[in-house]
N, CA, C and O atoms as a printed pandas DataFrame, in Angstrom:
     atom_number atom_name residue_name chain_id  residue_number  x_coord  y_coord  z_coord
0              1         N          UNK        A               1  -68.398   78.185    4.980
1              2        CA          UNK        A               1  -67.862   77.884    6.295
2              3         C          UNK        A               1  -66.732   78.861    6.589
3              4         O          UNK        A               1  -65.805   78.897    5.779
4              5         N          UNK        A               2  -66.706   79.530    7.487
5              6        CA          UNK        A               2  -65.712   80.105    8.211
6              7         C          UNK        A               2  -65.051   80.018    8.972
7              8         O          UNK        A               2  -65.520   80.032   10.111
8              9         N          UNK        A               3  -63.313   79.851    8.762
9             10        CA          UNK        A               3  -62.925   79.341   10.248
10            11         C          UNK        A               3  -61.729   80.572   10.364
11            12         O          UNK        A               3  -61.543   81.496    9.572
12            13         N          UNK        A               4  -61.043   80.283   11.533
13            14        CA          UNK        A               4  -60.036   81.559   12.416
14            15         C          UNK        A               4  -58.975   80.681   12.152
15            16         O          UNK        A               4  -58.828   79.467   12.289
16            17         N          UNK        A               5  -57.882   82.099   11.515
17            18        CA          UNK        A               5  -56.328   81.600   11.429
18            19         C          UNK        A               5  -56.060   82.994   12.625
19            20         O          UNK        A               5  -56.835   83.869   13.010
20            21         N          UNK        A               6  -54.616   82.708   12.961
21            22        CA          UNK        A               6  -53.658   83.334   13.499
22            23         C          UNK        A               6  -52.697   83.655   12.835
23            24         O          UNK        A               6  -51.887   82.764   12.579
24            25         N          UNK        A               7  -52.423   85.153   12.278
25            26        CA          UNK        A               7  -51.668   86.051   11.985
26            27         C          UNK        A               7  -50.974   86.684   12.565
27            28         O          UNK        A               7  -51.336   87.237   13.603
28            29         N          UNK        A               8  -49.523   86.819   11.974
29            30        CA          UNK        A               8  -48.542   87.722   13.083
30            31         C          UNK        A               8  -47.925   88.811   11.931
31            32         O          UNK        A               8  -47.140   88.526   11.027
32            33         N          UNK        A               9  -48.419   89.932   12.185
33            34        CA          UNK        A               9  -47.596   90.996   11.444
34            35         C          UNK        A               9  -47.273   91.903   12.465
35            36         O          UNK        A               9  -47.756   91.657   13.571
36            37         N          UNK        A              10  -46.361   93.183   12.308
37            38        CA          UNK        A              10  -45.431   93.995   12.729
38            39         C          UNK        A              10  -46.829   94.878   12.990
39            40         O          UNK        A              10  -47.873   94.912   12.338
40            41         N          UNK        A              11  -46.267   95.856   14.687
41            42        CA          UNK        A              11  -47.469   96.644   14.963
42            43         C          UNK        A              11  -47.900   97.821   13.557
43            44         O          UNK        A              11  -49.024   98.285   13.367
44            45         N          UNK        A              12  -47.127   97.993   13.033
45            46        CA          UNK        A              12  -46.836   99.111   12.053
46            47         C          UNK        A              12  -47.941   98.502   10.911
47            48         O          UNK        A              12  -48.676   99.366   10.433
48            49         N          UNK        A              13  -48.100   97.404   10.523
49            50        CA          UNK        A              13  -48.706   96.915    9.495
50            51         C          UNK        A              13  -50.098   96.691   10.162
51            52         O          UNK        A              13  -51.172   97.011    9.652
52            53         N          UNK        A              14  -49.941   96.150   11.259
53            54        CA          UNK        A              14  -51.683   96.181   12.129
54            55         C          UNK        A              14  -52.248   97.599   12.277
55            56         O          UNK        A              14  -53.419   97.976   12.240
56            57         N          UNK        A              15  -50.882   98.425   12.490
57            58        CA          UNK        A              15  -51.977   99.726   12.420
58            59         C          UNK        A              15  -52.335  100.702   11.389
59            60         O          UNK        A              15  -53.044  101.700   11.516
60            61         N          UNK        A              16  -51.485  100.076    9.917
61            62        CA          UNK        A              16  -52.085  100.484    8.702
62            63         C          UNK        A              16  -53.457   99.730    8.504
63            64         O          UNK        A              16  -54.517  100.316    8.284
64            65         N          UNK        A              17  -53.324   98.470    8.600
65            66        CA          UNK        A              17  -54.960   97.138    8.690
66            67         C          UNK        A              17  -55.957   98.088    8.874
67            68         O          UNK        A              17  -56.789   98.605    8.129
68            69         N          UNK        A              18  -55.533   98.240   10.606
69            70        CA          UNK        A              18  -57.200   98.739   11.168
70            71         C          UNK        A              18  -57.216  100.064   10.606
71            72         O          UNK        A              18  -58.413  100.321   10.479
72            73         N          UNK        A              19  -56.516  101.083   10.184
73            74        CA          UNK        A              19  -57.160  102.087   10.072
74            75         C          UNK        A              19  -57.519  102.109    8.069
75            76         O          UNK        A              19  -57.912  103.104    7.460
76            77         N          UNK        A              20  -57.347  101.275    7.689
77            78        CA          UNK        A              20  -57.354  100.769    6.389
78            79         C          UNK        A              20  -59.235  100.002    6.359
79            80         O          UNK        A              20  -60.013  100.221    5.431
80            81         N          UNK        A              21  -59.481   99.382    7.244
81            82        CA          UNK        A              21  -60.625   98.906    7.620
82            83         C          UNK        A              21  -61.135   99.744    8.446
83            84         O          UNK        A              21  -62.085   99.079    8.857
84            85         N          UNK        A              22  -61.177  100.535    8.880
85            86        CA          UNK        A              22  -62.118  101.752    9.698
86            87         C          UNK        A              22  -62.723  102.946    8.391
87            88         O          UNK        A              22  -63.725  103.660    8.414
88            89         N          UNK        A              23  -61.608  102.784    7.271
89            90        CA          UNK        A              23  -61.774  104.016    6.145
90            91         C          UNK        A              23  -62.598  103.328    5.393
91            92         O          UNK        A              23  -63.422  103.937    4.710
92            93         N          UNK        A              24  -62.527  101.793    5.375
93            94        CA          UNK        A              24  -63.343  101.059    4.582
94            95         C          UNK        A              24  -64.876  100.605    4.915
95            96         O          UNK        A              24  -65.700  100.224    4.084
96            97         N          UNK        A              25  -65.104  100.757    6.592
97            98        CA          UNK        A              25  -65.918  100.330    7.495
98            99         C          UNK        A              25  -66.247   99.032    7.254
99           100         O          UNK        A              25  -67.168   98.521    6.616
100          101         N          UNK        A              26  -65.434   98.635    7.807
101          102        CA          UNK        A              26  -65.469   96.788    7.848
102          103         C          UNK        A              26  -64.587   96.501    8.566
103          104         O          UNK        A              26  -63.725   97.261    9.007
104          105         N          UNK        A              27  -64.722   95.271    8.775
105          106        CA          UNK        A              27  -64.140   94.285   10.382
106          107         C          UNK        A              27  -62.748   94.532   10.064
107          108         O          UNK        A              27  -62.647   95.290    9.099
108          109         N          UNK        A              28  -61.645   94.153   10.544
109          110        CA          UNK        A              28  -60.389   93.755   10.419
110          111         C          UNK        A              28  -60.539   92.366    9.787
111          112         O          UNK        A              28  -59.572   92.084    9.080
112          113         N          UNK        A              29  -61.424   91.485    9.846
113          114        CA          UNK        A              29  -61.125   90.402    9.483
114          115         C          UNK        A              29  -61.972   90.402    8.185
115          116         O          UNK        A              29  -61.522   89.739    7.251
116          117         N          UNK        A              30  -62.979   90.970    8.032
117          118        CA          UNK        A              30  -63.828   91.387    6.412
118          119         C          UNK        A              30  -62.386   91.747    5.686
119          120         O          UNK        A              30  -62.043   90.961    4.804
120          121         N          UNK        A              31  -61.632   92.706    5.931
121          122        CA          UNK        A              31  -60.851   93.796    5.338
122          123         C          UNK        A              31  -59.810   92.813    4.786
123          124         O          UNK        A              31  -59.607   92.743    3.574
124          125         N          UNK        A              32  -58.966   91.843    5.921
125          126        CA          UNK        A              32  -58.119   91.205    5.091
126          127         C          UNK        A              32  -58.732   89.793    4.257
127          128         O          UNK        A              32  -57.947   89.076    3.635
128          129         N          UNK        A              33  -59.963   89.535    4.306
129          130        CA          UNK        A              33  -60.669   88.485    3.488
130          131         C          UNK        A              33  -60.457   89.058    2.238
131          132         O          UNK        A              33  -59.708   88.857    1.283
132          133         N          UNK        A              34  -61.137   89.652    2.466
133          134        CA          UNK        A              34  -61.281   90.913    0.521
134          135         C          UNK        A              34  -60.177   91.045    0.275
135          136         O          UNK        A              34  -60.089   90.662   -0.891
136          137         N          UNK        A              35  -58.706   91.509    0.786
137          138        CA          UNK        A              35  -57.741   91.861    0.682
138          139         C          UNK        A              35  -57.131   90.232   -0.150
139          140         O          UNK        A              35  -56.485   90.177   -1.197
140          141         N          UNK        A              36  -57.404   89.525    0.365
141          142        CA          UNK        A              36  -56.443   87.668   -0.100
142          143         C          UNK        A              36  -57.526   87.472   -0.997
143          144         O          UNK        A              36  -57.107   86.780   -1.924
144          145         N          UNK        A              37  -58.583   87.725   -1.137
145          146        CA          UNK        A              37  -59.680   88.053   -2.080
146          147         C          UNK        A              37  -58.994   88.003   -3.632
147          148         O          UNK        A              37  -58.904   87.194   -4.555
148          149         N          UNK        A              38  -58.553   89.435   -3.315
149          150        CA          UNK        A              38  -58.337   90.406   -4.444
150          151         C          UNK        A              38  -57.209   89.888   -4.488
151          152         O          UNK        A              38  -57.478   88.977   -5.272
152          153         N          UNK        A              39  -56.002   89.739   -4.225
153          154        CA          UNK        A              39  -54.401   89.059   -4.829
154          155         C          UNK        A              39  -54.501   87.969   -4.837
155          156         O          UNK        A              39  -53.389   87.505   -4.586
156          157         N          UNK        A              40  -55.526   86.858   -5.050
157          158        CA          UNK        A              40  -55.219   85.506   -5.708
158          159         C          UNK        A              40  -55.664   85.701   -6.335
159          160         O          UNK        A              40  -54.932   85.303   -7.242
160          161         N          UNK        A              41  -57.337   86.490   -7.253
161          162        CA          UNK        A              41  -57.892   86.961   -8.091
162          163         C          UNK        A              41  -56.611   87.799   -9.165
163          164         O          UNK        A              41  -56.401   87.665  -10.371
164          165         N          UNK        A              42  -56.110   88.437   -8.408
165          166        CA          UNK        A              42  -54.824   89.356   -9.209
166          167         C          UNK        A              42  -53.866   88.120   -9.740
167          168         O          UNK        A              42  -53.689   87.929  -10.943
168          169         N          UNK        A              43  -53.321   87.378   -8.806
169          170        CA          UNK        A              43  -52.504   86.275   -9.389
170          171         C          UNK        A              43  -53.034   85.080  -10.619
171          172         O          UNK        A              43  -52.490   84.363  -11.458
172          173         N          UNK        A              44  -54.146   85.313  -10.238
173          174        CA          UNK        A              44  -54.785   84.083  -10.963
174          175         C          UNK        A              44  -54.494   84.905  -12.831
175          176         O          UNK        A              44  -53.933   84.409  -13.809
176          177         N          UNK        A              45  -55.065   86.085  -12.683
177          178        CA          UNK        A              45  -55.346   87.121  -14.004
178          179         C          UNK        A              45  -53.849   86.957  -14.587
179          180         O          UNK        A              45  -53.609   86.460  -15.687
180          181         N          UNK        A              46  -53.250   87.261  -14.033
181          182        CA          UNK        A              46  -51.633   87.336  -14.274
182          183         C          UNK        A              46  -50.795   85.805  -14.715
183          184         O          UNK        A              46  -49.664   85.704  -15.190
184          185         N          UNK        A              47  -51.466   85.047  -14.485
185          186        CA          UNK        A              47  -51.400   83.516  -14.398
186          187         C          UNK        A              47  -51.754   83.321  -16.108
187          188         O          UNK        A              47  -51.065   83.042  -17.089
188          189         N          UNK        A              48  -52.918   83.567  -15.929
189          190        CA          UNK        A              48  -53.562   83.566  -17.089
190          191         C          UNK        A              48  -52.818   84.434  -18.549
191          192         O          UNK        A              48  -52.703   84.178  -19.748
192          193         N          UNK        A              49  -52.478   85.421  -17.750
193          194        CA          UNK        A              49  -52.248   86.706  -19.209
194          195         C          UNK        A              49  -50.702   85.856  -19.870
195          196         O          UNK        A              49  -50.318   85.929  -21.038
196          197         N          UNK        A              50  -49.975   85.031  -18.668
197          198        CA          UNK        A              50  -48.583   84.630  -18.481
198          199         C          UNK        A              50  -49.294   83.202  -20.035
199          200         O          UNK        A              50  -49.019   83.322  -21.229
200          201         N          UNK        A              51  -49.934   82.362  -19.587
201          202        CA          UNK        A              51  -50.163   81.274  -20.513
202          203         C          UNK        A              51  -50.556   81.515  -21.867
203          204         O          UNK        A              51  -50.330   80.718  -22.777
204          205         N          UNK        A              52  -51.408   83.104  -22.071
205          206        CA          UNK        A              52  -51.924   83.292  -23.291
206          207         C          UNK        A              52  -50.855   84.128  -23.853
207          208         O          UNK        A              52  -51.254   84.949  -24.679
208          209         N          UNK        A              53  -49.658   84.121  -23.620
209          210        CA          UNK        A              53  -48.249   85.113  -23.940
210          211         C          UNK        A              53  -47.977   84.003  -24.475
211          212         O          UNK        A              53  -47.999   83.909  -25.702
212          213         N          UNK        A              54  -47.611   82.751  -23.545
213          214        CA          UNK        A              54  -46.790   81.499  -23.872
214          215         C          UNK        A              54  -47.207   81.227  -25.228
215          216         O          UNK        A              54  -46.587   81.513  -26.253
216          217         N          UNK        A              55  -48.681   80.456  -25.095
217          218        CA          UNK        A              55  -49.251   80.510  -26.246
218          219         C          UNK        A              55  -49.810   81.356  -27.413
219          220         O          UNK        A              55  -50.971   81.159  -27.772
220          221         N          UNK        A              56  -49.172   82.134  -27.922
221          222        CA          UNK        A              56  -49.383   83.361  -28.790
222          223         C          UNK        A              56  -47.804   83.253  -29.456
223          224         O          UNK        A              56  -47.440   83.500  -30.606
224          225         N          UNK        A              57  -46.740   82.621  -27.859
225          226        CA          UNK        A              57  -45.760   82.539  -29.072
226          227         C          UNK        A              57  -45.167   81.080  -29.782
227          228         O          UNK        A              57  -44.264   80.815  -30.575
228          229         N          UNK        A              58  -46.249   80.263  -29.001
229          230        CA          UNK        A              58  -45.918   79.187  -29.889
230          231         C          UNK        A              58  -47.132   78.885  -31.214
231          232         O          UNK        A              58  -47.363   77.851  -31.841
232          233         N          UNK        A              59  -47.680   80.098  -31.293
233          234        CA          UNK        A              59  -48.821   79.934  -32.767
234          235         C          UNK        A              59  -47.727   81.152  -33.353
235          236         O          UNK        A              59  -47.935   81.070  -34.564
236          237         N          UNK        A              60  -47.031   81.872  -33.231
237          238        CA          UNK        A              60  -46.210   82.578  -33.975
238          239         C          UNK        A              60  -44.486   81.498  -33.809
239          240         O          UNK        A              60  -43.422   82.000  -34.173
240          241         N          UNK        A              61  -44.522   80.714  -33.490
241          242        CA          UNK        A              61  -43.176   79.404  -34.044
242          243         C          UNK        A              61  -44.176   78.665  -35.149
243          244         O          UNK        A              61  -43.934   78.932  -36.326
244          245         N          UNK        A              62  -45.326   77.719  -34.861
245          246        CA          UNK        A              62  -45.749   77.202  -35.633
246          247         C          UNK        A              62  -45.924   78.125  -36.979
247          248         O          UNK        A              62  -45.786   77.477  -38.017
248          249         N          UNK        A              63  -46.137   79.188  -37.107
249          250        CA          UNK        A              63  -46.600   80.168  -38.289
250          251         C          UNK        A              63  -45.170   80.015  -39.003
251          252         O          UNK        A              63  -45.008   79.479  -40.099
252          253         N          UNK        A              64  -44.003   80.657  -38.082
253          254        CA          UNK        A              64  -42.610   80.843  -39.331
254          255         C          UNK        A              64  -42.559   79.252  -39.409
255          256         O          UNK        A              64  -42.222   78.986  -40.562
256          257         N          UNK        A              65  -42.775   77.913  -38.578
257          258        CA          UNK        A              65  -42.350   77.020  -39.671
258          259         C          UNK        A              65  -43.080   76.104  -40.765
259          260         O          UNK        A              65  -42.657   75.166  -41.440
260          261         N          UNK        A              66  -44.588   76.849  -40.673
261          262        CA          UNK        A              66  -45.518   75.916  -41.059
262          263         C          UNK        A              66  -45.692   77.104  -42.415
263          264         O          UNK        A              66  -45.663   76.651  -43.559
264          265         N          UNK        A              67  -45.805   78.070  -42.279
265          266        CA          UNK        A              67  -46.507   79.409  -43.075
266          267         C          UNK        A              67  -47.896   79.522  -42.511
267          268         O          UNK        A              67  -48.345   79.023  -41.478
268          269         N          UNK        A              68  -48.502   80.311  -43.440
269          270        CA          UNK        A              68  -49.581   80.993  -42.929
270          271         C          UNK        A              68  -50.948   79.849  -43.781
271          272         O          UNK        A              68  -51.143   79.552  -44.959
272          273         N          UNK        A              69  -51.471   79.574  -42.821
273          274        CA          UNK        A              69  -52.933   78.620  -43.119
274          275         C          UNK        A              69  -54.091   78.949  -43.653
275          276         O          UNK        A              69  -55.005   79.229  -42.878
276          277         N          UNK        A              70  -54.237   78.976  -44.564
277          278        CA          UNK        A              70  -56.312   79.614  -44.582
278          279         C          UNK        A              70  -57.181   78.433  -44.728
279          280         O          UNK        A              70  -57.058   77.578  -45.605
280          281         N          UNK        A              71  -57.894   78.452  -43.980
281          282        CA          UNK        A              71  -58.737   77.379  -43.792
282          283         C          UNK        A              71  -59.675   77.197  -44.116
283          284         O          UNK        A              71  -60.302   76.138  -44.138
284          285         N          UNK        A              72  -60.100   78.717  -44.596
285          286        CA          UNK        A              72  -61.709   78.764  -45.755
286          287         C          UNK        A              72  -60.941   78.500  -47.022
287          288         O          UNK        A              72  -61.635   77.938  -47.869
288          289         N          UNK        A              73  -59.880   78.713  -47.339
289          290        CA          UNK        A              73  -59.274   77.968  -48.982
290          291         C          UNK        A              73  -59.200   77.120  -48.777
291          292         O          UNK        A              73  -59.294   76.588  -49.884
292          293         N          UNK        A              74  -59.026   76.062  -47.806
293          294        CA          UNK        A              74  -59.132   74.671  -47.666
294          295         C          UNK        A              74  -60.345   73.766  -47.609
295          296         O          UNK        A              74  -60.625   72.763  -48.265
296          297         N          UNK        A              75  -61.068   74.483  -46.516
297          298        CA          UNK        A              75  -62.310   74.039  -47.079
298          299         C          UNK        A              75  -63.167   74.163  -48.562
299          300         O          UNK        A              75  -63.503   73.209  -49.264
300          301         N          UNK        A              76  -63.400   75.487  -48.809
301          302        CA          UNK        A              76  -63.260   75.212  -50.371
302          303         C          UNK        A              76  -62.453   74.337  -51.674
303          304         O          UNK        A              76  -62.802   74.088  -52.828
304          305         N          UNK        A              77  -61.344   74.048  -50.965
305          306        CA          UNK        A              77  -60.667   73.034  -52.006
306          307         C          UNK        A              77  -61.168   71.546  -51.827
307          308         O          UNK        A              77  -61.311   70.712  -52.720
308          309         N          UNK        A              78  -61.406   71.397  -50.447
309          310        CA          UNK        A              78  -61.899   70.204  -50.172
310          311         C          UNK        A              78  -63.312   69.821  -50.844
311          312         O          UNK        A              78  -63.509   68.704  -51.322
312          313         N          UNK        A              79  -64.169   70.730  -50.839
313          314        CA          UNK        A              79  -66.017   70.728  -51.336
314          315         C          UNK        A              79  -64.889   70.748  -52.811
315          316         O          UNK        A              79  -64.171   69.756  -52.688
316          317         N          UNK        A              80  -64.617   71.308  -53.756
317          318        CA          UNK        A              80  -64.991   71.463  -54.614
318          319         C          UNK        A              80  -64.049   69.344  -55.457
319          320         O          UNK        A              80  -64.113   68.782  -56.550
320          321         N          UNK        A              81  -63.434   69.042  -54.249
321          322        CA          UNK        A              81  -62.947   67.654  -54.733
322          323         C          UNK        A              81  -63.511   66.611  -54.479
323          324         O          UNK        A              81  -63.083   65.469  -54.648
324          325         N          UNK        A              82  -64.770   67.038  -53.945
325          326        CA          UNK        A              82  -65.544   65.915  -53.122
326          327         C          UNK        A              82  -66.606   66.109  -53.491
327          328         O          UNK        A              82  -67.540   65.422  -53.076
């Protein structure tokens, strides 16, 4: 579904738009779709890279206070007690 907003930018920025969408050959309104397209896609990535930072440094807190885990020696200790 497609519906119409109303935008107000500075003539200076409308006339980077259209000639930004004339180089691109597409509508003014194709041009800034793709455009909000692409920077929530960008935000979202960045969103993401931001949570797997977070978490990378709370498996490097758990590491200095836990030490380092191996979990195939554990499983092996476990089979060989059972």
């Amino acid at each position: 579904m497609v519906v119409k907003v109303n935008v107000s930018v500075s003539q200076e920025i409308l006339d980077k738009l259209d000639r930004a969408a004339r180089e691109s050959h597409t509508s003014r309104s194709a041009f800034l779709a793709q455009a909000v397209e692409h920077y929530l896609k960008e935000k979202e990535r960045e969103n993401t890279e931001k949570l797997q930072r977070e978490a990378a440094r709370r498996i490097d807190r758990l590491r200095e206070e836990f030490g380092v885990w191996d979990g195939t020696a554990e499983v092996l200790k476990w089979r060989r007690q059972h």
